[in-house]
N, C-alpha and C positions, 0 to 999 in steps of 0.2 A: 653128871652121869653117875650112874648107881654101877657100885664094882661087885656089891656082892648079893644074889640074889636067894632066896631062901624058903621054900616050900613048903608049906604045914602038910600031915597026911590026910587031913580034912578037905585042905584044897586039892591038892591031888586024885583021891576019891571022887570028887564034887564032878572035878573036869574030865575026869574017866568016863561018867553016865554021857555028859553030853556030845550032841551032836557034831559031826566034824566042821558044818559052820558055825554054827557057834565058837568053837577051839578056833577058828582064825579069827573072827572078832574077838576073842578076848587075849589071843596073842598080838594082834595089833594094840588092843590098848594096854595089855602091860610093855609093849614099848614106848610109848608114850608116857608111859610110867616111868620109864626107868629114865628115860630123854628128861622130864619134869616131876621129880616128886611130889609135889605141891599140888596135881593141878584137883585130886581126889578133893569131898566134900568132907569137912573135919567132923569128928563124932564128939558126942555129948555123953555126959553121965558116966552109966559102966563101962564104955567102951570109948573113952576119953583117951586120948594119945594116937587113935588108930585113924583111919581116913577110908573113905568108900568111891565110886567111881559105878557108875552105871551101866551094863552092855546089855541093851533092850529090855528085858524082863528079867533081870541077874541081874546082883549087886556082888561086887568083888571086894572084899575087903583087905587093906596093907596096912602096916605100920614103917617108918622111913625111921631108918636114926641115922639123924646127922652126923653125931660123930664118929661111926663105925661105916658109913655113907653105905650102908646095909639096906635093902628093901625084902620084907618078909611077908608073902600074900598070907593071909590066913584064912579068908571064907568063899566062899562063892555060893551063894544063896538065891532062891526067886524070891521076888519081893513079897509075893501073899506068905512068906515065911519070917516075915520080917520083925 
């Protein structure tokens, strides 16, 4: 279990436009998140260390560190933005 959770103002802005179901599908998976750090797909290249996770046409982006057992969202993007 993730103890400390951490909001970019990117993501926050992001989940303001959207629609109020959408904000329950993507509150249901960031607990899922926060139940399983790991379960996100790991990024490559620039964006090496961070993990992604899919909710229908959105890509949510976090970074997890283990040893602060910290989870920090930092995007939420549609994917033709990718």
């Amino acid at each position: 279990m993730v103890r400390e959770i951490t909001r970019s103002p990117n993501f926050i802005k992001q989940i303001e436009k959207l629609d109020n179901s959408y904000v329950l599908h993507i509150q249901k998976l960031i607990q899922k998140i926060i139940e399983n750090p790991e379960i996100g797909k790991p990024m490559r290249f620039g964006r090496k260390g961070t993990r992604e996770v899919y909710v229908s046409q959105f890509r949510l982006s976090y970074f997890y560190d283990k040893t602060k057992d910290a989870l920090f969202l930092l995007d939420l993007y549609h994917k033709d933005k990718q």
